[in-house]
C-alpha positions in Angstrom: 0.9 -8.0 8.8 0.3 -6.6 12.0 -1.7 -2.9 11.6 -0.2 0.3 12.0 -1.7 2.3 15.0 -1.3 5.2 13.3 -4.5 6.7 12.0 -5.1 7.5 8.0 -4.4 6.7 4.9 -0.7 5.9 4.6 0.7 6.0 0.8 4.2 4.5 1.2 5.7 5.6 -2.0 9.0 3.3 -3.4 11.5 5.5 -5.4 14.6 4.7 -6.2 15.5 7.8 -3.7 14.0 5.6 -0.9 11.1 5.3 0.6 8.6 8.7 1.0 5.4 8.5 3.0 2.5 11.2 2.9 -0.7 10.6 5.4 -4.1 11.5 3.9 -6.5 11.9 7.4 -10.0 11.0 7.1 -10.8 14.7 8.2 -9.4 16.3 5.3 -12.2 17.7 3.1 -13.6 16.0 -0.4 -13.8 18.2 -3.3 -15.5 20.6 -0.6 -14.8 24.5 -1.1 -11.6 24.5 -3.2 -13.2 26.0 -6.0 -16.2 29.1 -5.2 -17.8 28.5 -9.0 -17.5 25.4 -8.7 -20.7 24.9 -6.7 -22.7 26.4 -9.1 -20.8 24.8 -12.4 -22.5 22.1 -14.7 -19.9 19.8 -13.3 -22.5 19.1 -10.7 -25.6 16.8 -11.5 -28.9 18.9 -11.6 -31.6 17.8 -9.3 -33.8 15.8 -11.6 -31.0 14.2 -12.9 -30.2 12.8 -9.0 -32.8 9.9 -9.6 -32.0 6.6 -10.1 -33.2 5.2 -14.0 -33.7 1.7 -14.2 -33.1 0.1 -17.8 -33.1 -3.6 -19.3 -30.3 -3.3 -21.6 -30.4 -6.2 -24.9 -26.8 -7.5 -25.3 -25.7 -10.6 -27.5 -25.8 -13.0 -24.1 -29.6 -11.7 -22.8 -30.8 -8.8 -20.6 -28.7 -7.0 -18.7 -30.4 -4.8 -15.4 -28.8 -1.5 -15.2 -29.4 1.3 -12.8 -28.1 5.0 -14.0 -28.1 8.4 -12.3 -26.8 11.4 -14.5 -26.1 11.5 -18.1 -22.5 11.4 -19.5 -20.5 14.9 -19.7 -18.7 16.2 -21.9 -15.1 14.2 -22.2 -15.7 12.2 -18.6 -16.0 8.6 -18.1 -18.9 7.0 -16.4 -18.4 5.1 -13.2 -19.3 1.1 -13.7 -20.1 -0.9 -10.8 -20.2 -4.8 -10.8 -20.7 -6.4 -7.6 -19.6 -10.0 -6.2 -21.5 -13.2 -6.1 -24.4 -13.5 -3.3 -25.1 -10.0 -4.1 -26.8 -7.5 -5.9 -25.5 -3.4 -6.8 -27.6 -2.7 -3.9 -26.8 -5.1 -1.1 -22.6 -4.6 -2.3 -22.8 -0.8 -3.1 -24.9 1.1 -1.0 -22.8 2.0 1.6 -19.9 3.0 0.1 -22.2 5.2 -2.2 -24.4 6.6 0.0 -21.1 7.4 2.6 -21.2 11.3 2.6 -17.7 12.0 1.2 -18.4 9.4 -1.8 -21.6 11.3 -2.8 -19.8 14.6 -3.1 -17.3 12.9 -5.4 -19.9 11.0 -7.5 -21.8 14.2 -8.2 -19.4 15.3 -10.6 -19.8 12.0 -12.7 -22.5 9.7 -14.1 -22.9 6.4 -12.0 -24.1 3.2 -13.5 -24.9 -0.2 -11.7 -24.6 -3.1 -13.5 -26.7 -6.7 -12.3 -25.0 -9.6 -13.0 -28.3 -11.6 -15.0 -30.8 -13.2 -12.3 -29.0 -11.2 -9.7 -31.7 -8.2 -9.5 -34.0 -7.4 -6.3 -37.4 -9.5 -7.5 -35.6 -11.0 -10.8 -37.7 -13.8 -12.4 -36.4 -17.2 -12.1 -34.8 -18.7 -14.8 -35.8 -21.8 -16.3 -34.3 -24.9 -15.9 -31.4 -25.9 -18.4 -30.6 -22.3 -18.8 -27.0 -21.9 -19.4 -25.3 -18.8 -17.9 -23.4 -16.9 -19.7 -19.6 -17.1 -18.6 -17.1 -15.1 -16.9 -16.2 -14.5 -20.3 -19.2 -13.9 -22.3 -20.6 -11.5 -18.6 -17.4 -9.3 -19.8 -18.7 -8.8 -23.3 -21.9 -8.1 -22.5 -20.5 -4.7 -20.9 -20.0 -3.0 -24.1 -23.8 -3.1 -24.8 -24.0 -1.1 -21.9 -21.9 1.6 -22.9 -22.9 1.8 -26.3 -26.8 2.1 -25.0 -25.9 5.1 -22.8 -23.4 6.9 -25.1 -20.5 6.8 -22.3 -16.8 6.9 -24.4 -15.2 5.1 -21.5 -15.8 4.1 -17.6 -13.9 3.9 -14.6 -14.6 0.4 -13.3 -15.2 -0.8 -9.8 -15.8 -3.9 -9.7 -15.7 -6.7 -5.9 -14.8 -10.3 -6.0 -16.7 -11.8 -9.2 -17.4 -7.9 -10.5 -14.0 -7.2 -10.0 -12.8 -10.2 -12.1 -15.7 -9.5 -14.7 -14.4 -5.9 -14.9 -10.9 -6.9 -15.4 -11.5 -9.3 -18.1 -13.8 -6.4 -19.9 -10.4 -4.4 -19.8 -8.6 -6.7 -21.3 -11.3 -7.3 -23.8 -11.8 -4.2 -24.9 -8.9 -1.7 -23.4 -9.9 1.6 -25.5 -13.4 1.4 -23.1 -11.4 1.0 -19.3 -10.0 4.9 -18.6 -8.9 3.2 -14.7 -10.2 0.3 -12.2 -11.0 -0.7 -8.2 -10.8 -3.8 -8.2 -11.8 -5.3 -4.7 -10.7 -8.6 -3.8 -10.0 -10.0 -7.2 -8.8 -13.4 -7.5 -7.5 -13.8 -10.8 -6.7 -17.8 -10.7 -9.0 -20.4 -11.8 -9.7 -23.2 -9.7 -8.0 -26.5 -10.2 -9.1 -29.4 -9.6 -8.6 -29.9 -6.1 -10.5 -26.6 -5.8 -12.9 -28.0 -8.3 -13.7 -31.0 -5.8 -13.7 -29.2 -2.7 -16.3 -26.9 -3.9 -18.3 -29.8 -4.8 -18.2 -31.5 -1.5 -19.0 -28.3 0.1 -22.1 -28.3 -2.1 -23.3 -31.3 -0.7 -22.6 -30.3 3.0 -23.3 -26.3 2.9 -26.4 -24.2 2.1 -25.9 -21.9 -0.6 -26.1 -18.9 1.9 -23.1 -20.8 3.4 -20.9 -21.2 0.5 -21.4 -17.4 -0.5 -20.4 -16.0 3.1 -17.3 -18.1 3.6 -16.3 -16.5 -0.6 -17.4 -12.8 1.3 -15.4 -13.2 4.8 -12.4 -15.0 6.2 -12.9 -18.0 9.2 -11.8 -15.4 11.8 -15.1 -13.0 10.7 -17.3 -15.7 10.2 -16.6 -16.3 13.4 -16.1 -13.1 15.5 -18.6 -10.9 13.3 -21.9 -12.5 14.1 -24.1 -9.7 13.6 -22.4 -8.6 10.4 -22.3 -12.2 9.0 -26.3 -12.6 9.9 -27.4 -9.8 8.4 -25.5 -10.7 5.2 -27.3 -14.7 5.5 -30.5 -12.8 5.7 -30.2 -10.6 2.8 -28.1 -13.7 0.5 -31.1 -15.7 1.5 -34.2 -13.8 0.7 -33.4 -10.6 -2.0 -31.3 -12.9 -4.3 -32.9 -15.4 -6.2 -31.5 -18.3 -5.0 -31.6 -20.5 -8.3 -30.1 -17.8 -10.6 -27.6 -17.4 -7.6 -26.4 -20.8 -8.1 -25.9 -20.5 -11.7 -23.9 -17.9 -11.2 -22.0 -19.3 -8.7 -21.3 -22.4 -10.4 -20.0 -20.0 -13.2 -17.5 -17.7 -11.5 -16.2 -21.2 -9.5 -15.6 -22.6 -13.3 -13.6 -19.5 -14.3 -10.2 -19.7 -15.8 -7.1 -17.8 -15.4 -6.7 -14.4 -16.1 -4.6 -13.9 -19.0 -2.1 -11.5 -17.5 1.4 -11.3 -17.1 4.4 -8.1 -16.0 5.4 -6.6 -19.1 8.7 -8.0 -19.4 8.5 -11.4 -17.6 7.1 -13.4 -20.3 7.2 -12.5 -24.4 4.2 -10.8 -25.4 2.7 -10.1 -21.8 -0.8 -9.3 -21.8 -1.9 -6.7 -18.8 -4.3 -4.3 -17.7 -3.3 -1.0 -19.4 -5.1 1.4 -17.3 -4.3 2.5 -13.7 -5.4 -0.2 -11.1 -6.2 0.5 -7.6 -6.1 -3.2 -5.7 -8.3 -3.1 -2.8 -8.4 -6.3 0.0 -9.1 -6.8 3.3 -6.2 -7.7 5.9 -6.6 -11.5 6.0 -9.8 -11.8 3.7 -10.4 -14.8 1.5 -8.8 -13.1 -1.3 -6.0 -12.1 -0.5 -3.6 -14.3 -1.5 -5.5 -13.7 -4.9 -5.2 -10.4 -5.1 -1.6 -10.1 -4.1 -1.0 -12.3 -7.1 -2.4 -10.2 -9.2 -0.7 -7.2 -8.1 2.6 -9.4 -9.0 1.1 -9.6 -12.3 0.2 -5.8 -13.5 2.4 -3.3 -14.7 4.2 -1.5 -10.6 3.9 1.8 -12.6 0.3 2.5 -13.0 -0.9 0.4 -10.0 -1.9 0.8 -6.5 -2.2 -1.4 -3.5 -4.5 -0.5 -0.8 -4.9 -3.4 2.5 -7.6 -2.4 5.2 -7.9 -3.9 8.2 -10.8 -5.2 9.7 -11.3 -6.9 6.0 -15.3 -6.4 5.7 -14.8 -3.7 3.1 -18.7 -2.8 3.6 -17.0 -1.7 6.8 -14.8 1.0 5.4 -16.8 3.3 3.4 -14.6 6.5 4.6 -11.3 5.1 3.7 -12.0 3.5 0.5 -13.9 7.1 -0.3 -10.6 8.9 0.1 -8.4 6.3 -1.0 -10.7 6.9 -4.7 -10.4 10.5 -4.5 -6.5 10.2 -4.5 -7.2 7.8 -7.3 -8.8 9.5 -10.0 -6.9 13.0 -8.7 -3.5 10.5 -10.0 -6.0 10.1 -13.6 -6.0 13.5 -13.8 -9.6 14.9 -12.9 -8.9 17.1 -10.5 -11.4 19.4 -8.8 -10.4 22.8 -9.8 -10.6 21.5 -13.3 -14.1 20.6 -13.4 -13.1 17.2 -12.7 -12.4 16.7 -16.5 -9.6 15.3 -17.6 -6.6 18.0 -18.5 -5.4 16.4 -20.7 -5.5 13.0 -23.1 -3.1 11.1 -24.8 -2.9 7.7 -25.0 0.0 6.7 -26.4 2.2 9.1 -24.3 5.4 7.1 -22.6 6.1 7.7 -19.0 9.3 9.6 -19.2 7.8 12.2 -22.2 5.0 13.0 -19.1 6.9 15.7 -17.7 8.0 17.2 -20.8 4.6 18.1 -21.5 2.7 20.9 -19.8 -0.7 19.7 -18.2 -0.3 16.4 -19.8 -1.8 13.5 -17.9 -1.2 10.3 -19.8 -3.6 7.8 -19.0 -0.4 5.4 -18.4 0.8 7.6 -15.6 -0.8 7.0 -12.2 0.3 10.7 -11.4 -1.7 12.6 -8.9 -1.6 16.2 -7.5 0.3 15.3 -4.6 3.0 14.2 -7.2 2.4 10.7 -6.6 3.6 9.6 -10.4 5.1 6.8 -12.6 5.8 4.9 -9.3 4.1 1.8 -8.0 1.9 2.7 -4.4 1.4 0.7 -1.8 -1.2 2.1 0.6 -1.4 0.2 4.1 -5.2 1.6 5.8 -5.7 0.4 9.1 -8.1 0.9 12.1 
């Protein structure tokens, strides 16, 4: 798909009026001056609570490393991060939570980071004949996390393996997910021709090799040297490259997500909360992650594509693109950011017949965005 020169956020809305399109500009403020007593609310995070905690957390499958800044408030979810293979929540997170406009919205909520095991900055090696824990059994361990920290529920973002980890906690254990970003999911297993390939390419690439061509398309590889190098440097040396493998191997022996469109098969299984899909224009998941837009339910889920793919490149647009996201869950700004209303049993077509009612099943925003399915095309 060839991208649009206009500049933006375009959310191309599909009614059965027709199609509706509203532009959000990267100029327009975030959570900035719309409410005077807001600034000095407790919505905001004091100043010694700005400090990043570090914890090892026990949970049935071994430690898990978590970072934390805040402490949960009143009724609203923490923000979850998992990151994708190669990397750590530093090296995948940083700049899209460090951006300006993302740090405005994060101080209204408590923010944790969760390590995949072995995956930490200076993480001891494990021994050999250690078996890691599976896509699976990585999903379960999440629970332990919340529990520890007293969060009721989280608002997931999870990339690549983080994003399948995330989704596979949500289906796991649904009551705990209030919404996810998942960025560059690919919800297949691999076969065994897949199986095999990877193999091969074991035998001919270096690990920093194999991660980079799961992170970037051909064309990037290719055409973003700098990028690409500063990403074989930091694969290379800040990630242990023994407990990388293991989990490498792990997330390549993954199996299919267990979802289906309510309505397409008896007894569909699917991601309850809202879903914003995030992938790169022409990134190695893509395919993947139009597949698995295919496969959740059109009225609570969002579609974003940004072009160039490198999504460490688009800190501004995903940052507004998540704004519009949790305003559609209902924490809005001149609310305190906390959630106007719950119910989640609430049907779609009972959401307007109740006053400030925001059904988590309704991906309705202030802009009036609701109980449609979005498709958001970002581009350069």
């Amino acid at each position: 798909m060839s991208p649009s020169p206009r500049t933006g956020l375009l959310l191309q809305e599909m009614t059965m009026a027709g199609l509706h399109e509203l532009r959000f500009t990267e100029e327009k403020p975030l959570l900035r001056g719309q409410d005077a007593e807001l600034e000095n609310s407790d919505v905001f995070l004091s100043a010694a609570d700005t400090d990043w905690k570090e914890h090892d957390i026990e949970t049935p499958y071994g430690l898990l490393h978590v970072v934390i800044r805040g402490s949960p408030k009143g009724n609203r979810p923490a923000i979850l991060t998992y990151h994708d293979v190669g990397l750590n929540h530093k090296l995948c997170f940083n700049t899209f939570f460090n951006y300006e406009d993302m740090q405005e919205i994060t101080k209204h909520f408590v923010v944790c980071h969760v390590d995949a095991p072995g995956q930490q900055a200076g993480a001891s090696q494990f021994p050999q004949g250690y078996q890691y824990p599976s896509m699976d059994q990585l999903a379960a361990m999440l629970p332990s996390v919340v529990q520890h920290f007293g969060f009721k529920y989280v608002i997931g973002i999870g990339v690549g393996a983080g994003a399948y980890v995330l989704a596979k906690f949500a289906l796991i254990f649904p009551d705990l997910v209030e919404g996810l970003v998942l960025m560059n999911i690919d919800p297949n297993g691999k076969g065994w021709i897949d199986w095999a390939a990877a193999k091969l390419s074991g035998l001919t690439s270096t690990l920093p090799d194999m991660v980079l061509s799961h992170l970037f398309s051909q064309e990037e590889l290719v055409n973003n040297t700098e990028l690409v190098q500063s990403y074989r440097q930091q694969i290379g040396s800040v990630v242990n490259q023994f407990n990388l493998q293991l989990f490498l191997n792990m997330y390549n022996s993954r199996r299919d997500l267990d979802i289906n469109r309510p309505g397409t098969v008896p007894n569909a299984k699917t991601l309850r909360c809202p879903v914003m899909l995030v992938v790169g224009d022409n990134a190695p998941a893509e395919e993947g992650v139009v597949e698995c837009n295919s496969k959740l339910d059109p009225t609570n889920t969002t579609f974003l594509k940004v072009t160039p793919s490198a999504l460490s490149l688009q800190p501004g647009k995903l940052t507004e693109a998540f704004k519009y996201f949790l305003q559609g869950m209902g924490y809005m700004p001149s609310a305190s950011m906390t959630r106007l209303a719950r119910s989640r049993t609430a049907s779609l077509t009972s959401a307007s017949s109740v006053e400030g009612a925001r059904p988590r099943a309704c991906s309705e925003s202030s802009e009036a965005m609701g109980q449609i399915n979005h498709t958001m095309e970002v581009s350069c």
